[in-house]
N, C-alpha and C positions, 0 to 999 in steps of 0.2 A: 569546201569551206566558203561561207558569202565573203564576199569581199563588203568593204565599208560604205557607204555610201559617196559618189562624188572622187573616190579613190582608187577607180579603175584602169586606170593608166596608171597610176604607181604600179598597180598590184600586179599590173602584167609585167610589169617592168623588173619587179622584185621575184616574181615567180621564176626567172628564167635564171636566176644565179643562183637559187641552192643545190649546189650540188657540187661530188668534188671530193678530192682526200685531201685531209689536212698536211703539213709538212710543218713537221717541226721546226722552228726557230734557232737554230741549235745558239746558244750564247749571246744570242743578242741581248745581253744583258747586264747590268752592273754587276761585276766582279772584284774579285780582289785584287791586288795591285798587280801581282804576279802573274793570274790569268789575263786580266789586261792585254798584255805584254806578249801575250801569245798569240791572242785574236785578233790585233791589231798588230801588228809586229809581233626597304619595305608607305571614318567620319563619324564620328560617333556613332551609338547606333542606340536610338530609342523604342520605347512602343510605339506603332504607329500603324494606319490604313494608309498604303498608297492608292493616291488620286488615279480610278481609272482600273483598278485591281481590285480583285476580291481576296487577296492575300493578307493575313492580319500576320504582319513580320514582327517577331517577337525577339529577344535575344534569348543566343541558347544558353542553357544552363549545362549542356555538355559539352561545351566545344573544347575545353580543356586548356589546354597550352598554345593552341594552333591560333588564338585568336579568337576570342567569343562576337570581339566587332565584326567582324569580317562576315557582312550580311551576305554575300553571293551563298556562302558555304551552304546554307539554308535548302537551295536548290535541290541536293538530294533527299531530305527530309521530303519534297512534295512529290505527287502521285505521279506515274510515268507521262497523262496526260499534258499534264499543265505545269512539266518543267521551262518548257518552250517560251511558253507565257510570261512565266517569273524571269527566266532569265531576261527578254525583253526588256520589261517595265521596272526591274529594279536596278536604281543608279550604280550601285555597287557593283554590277556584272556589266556594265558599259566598258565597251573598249576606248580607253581613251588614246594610247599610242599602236603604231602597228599598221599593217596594212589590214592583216584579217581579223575577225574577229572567231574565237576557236570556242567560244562557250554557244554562241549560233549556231556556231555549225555542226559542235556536238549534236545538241540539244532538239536542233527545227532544221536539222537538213538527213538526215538520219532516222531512220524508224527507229522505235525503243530495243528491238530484237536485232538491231545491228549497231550499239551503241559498242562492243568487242571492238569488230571491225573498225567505228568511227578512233578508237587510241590506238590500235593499231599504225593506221597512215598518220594518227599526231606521233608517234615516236619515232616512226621513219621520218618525218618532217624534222622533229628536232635532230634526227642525228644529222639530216643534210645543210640542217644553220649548222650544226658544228663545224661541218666540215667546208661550209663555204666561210666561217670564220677563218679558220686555220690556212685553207688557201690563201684567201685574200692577204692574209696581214705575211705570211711566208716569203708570198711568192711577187709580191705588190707593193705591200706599204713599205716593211722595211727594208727593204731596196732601196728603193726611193727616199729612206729618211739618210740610209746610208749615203746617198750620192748627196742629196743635203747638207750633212756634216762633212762630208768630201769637199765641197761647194764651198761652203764656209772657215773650210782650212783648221777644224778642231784637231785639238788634241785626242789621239786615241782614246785617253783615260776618260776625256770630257764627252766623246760619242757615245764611251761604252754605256757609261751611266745616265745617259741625255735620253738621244735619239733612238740608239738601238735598243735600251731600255724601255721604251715608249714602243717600240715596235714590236716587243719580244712580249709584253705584257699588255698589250693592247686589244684582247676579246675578252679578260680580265676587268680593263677600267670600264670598255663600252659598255660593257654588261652590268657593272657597280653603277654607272651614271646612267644606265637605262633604270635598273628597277631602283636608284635612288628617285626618281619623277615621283613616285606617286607614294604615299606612303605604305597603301597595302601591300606594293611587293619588295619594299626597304629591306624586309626579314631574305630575301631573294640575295638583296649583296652584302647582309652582314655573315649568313649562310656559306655564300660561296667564300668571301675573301677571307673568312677566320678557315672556311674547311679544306680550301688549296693550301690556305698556311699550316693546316697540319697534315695533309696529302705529300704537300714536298718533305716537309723536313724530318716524315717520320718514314712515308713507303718509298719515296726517290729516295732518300739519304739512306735509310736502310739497305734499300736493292742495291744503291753504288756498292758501300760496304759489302755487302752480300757478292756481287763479282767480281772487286776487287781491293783487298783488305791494303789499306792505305794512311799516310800520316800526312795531318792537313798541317796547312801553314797556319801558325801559331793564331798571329796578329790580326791578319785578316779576319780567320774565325770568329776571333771574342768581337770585334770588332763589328761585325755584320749579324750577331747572336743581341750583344746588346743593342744595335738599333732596332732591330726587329721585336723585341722584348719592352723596350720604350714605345713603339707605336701600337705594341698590342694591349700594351695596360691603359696604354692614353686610351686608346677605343672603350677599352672597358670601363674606364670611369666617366664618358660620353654615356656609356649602356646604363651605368649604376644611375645618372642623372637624367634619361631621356631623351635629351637633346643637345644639340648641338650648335653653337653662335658663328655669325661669320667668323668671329676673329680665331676661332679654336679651326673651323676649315681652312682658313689661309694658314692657322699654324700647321696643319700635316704638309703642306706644299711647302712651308720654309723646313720643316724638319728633312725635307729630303733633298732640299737644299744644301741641308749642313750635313747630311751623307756624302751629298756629290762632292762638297770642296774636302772635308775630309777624305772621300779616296783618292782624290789627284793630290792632296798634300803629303797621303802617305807611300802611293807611287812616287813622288818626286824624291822622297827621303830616302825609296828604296833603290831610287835609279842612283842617288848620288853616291850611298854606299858602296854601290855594286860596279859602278868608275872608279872608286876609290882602292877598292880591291883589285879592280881588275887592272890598275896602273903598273904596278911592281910586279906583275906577273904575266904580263901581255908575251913575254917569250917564254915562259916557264908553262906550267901544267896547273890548269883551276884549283886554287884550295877547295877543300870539303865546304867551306860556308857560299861557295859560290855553286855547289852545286841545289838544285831548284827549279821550281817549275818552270821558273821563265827560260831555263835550257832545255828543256824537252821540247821539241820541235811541234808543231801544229798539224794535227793530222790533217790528211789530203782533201777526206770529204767537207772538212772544217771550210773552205777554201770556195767559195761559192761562186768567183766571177773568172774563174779557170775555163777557158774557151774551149769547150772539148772537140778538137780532133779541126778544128777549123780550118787552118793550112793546109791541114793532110787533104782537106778535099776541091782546093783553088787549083783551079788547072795553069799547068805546066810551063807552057810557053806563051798564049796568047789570055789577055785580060778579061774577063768575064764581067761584062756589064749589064747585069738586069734591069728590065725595063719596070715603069711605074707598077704597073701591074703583077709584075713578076713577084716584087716588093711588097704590095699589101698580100698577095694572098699567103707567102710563104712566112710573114709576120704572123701571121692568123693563124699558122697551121703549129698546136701546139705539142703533136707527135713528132720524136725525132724518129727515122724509119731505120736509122744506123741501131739507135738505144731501142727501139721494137724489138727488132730481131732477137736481141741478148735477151732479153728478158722471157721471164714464165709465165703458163696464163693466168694468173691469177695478180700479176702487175698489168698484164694486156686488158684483164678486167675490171681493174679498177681505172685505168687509163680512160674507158671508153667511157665510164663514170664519171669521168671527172671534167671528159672533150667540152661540152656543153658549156658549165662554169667557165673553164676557161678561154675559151671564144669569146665568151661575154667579157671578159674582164680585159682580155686582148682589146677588145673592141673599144671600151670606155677608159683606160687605166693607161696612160704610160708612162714606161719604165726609162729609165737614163742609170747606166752605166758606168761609168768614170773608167773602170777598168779596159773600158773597150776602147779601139781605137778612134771607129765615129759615136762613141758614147752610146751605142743602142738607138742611131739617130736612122727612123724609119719613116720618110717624108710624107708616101699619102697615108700613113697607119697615123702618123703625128699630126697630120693636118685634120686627120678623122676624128683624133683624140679632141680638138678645139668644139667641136658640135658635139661629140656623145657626153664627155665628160662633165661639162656645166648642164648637158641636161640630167643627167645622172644623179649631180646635187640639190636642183632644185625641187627632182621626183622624189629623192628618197629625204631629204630634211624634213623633219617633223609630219612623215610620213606621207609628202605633199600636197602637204598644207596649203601652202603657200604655191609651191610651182603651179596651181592649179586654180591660182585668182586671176579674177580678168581686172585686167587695170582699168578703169570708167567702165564696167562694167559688161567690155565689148571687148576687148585684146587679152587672150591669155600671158600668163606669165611666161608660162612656158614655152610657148611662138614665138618671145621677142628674144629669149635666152638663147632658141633657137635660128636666131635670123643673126644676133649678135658673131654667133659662132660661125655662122655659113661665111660670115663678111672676114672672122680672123683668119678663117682658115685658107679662101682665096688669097690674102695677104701674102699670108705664108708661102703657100705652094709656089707663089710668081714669084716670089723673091727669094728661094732656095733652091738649090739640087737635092740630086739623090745621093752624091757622095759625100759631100762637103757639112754637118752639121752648121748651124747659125749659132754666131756668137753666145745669143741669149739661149740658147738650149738649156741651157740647166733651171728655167722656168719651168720646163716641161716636170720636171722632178718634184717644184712646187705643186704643180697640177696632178700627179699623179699621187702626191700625199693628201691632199684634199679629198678628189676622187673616192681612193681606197678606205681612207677614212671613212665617210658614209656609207660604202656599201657596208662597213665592221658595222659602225651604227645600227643600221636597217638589220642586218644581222642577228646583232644582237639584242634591238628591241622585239623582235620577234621572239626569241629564245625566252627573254623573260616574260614576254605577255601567253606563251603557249607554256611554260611550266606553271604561271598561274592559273592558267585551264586543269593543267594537270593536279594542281595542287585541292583544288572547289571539286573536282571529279571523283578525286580519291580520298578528300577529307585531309588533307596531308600539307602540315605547316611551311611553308616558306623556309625557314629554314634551315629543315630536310631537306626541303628540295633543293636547296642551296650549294649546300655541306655537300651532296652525292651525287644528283645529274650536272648541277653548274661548274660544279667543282673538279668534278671528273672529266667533264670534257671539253675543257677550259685549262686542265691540265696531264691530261692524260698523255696530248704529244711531247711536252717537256720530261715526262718520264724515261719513253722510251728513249731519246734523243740522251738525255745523260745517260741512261743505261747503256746505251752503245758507244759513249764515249769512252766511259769508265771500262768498261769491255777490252776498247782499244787503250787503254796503258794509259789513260788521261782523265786520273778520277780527281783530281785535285780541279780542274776544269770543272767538272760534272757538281761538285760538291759547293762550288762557288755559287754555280748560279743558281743552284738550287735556296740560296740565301739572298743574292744579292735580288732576282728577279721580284720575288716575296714581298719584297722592303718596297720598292715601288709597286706594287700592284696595291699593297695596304694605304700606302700614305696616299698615292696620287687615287684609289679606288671612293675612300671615302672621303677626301679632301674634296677631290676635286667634283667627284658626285655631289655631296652636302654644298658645293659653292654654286653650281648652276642652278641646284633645286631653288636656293635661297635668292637669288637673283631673280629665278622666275616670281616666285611667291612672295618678295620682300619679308618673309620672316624666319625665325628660327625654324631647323628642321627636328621633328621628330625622332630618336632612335630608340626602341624602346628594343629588349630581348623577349624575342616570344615564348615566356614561361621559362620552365627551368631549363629547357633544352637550350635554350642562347645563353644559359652562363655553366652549363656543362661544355657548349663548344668553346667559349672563350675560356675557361678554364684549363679545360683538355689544352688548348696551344699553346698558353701561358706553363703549362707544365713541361710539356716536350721541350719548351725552350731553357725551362730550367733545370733540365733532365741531360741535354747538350750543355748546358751553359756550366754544371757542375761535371758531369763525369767523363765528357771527352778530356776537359784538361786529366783528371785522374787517372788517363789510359795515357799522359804524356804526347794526349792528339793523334792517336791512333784508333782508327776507326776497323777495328776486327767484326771477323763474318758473326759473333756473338753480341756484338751491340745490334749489329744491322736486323739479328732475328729477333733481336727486344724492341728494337725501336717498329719492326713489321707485326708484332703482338698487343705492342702501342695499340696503335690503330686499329686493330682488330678488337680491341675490346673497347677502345673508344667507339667505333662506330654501334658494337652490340650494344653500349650503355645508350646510345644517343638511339636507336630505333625501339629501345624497348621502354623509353621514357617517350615518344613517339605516338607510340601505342597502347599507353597508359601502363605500363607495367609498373612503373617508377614512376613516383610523385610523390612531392612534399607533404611533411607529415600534416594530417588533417584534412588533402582535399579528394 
């Protein structure tokens, strides 16, 4: 694939991170008071000749639902010769964000008879953004937000729904605030964030149900049902009007605002009851309304800063002092050869998959710990972190852009970014040891939320600029493509993660976040997307439903919600393996109505 022009040093730079298995997030997420409590304790388009083309661009009269503007599309309409051409010269197929450009590369890097093979290597490229998304934010960011709100001395209830919320849903927003940029791939995050909201709440929430038939906490439920029900009819009457004003995007960010004081006001109500109870019975045996989720104990894999086997392997009698060296390389090394062993080869395979990514992230990203005794504090791997990591942000920000200006038009950005860091990190290393963290350590945690954050960015501007290749290649709406590749793998690891919760006897867990995660990816996805677009562009943003298919998805999830919000209370809040196979039928025929409207099978009457 070419890279961009001028942006080859990014592109090496971003080349070397996709790769990798994602690790689910398990709960970092806004919940209900009760799970709380357990985790913490998408230009006009006229007739026209372009200047310099022999192509008379026309609008289609077929293009259907997917968007009749959306001149790139056009490209397969011309002769195998002179796709190359077109894609070139016509502004509509410019890359504007991104490192690569994927319609070039189809198109003019590629013979016509090996155009198979050319989406081939783009599908194996998107599955390795997914999975360098899911690493990074896993294994990186919300870590890192956690020792943040460790840092800051939050209340559990205010992490869950804050930071680790942001963390947990965070390849989610990047990806709502990437293809919010431009207006053509907008249908890209109305797609994905209405199709993961009906991804979770019908095939998670079904499958919990499905392996473990279960009665949810009343309060919570309704509670996290009608916020979620609120922000998806608000989006809709954004879609029924177009657009969207600053002040309606700062309201989804105060709406989830008054989610978050609402769950810590109703955790506080629940803690004080549950004191109240628990006074006159402190020597006696829990009454029945004291029993609850928040007495089921937190399974073990839940427990993520448990130092496995550490002690077992410090020798004996004399103290073991590694040297500087010893220190960065065994920081680097992110095979444990204890957890090799155990494992089977197809973990040993995808390990080896995954070495690469994580080297790099090792290398640019660090982590701080709170639970550890020197906080995860690894002096030349942290001093390293001072040079890679600012140049990391200034290669990967707006695809760099900018790290790659010369200031008077002689000194790069990026040399002086790099000379700043060479100077903090001497700093450092002369005024620290190797055993002893520095005071200000927990700056490191700022820096390594930053960091990770733009590798998610770069990520996931890739993702949506390579499924709009997909989308011009195959003639196929936004968002389709939204609702099924974004949405699925964007949520495919929070699946299994509550699947194996609920598995282990903890679906009341599993079913939480399946609601509460939702609720921020919606508000903060298109809030906060429509607020940067709008900032950039000084004006109102666009959101229009591409044809019937965007108000069959918003419909579809406005129903499942009304479909929960009416007949779980009628089950008494029991979730039997017989909802979980209606609510997995759901979506199975929502998706058949949405690909056969798609495909023109279904259309409104008259066109």
């Amino acid at each position: 694939m070419p890279v961009r022009s001028g942006m080859w040093a990014s592109a090496g730079l971003l080349g070397l991170v996709l790769g990798g298995i994602p690790l689910p997030l398990v709960l970092c997420a806004s919940l209900e008071p009760e799970a709380v409590q357990e985790l913490f304790t998408y230009g006009s388009l006229t007739n026209r000749t372009r200047p310099g083309t022999n192509f008379q661009v026309q609008r289609s009269l077929t293009a259907g639902p997917k968007g009749a503007a959306d001149e790139c599309r056009l490209v397969m309409n011309q002769s195998v010769e002179r796709r190359c051409t077109f894609v070139q010269n016509t502004p509509d197929c410019s890359q504007d964000d991104g490192f690569i450009d994927y319609l070039q590369g189809v198109f003019c890097h590629f013979q016509p008879q090996l155009l198979p093979l050319a989406i081939l290597l783009d599908v194996f490229w998107l599955l390795f953004l997914f999975m360098a998304l899911g690493i990074t934010a896993s294994k990186f960011f919300c870590p890192n937000l956690s020792a943040i709100s460790t840092s800051l001395r939050l209340t559990h209830n205010v992490a869950g729904v804050t930071f680790l919320a942001f963390g947990n849903g965070a390849p989610d927003v990047f990806s709502a605030v990437a293809a919010f940029t431009h207006p053509r791939t907008a249908g890209l995050a109305i797609g994905a964030l209405f199709g993961a909201g009906i991804f979770v709440t019908t095939v998670v929430a079904g499958s919990v149900a499905l392996v473990k038939p279960f009665t949810v906490a009343s309060r919570p439920f309704l509670r996290d049902v009608v916020f979620y029900m609120v922000a998806v009819f608000w989006t809709f009457l954004i879609l029924f009007r177009g657009r969207i004003s600053l002040g309606e995007s700062l309201g989804y960010l105060s709406l989830y605002l008054v989610y978050v004081f609402t769950v810590i006001v109703s955790a506080y109500i629940y803690n004080r009851q549950k004191q109240r109870l628990n006074g006159p019975l402190q020597n006696g045996t829990p009454g029945p309304d004291l029993v609850s989720d928040s007495d089921e104990e937190i399974p073990n894999f839940l427990n993520q800063n448990i130092q496995d086997c550490e002690n077992e392997y410090q020798p004996l009698l004399l103290p073991y002092i590694e040297s500087t060296s010893d220190i960065l390389l065994s920081s680097l090394n992110p095979v444990d050869s204890r957890k090799w062993r155990r494992k089977r080869w197809y973990w040993r395979a995808a390990k080896v998959f995954k070495v690469p990514l994580e080297v790099l992230l090792l290398l640019t990203v660090p982590v701080v710990d709170p639970d550890k005794e020197d906080r995860d504090w690894k002096r030349p791997l942290n001093c390293l972190h001072l040079v890679t990591g600012p140049l990391v942000c200034v290669l990967t920000f707006k695809s760099g852009e900018y790290g790659l200006h010369y200031i008077e038009g002689e000194f790069p950005v990026w040399a002086l970014v790099l000379l700043v860091g060479l100077f903090l990190a001497a700093i450092v290393f002369c005024t620290t040891s190797n055993q002893q963290p520095p005071r200000y350590h927990f700056l490191f945690s700022l820096l390594g939320f930053v960091v990770s954050a733009m590798w998610i960015n770069a990520a996931a501007t890739e993702v949506v600029s390579l499924l709009r290749a997909v989308g011009v290649i195959f003639n196929l709406s936004n968002t389709v493509l939204g609702l099924t590749l974004l949405a699925w793998g964007n949520s495919i690891g929070d699946c299994f993660s509550d699947i194996t919760i609920a598995h282990q006897g903890y679906p009341r867990m599993a079913i939480s976040a399946c609601f509460g995660g939702i609720i921020f990816n919606m508000l903060f996805g298109v809030g906060l997307g429509c607020l940067v677009q709008m900032l950039h562009n000084h004006q109102p943003v666009k959101l229009e439903a591409e044809g019937l298919l965007g108000w069959e998805l918003a419909g579809a999830l406005g129903l499942s919600l009304v479909c929960s919000f009416i007949l779980v209370p009628l089950q008494c809040f029991h979730l039997s393996r017989v909802y979980g196979v209606f609510l997995l039928l759901f979506y199975v025929a929502f998706l058949l109505v949405a690909l056969l409207t798609e495909f023109g099978e279904i259309r409104l009457g008259g066109a």
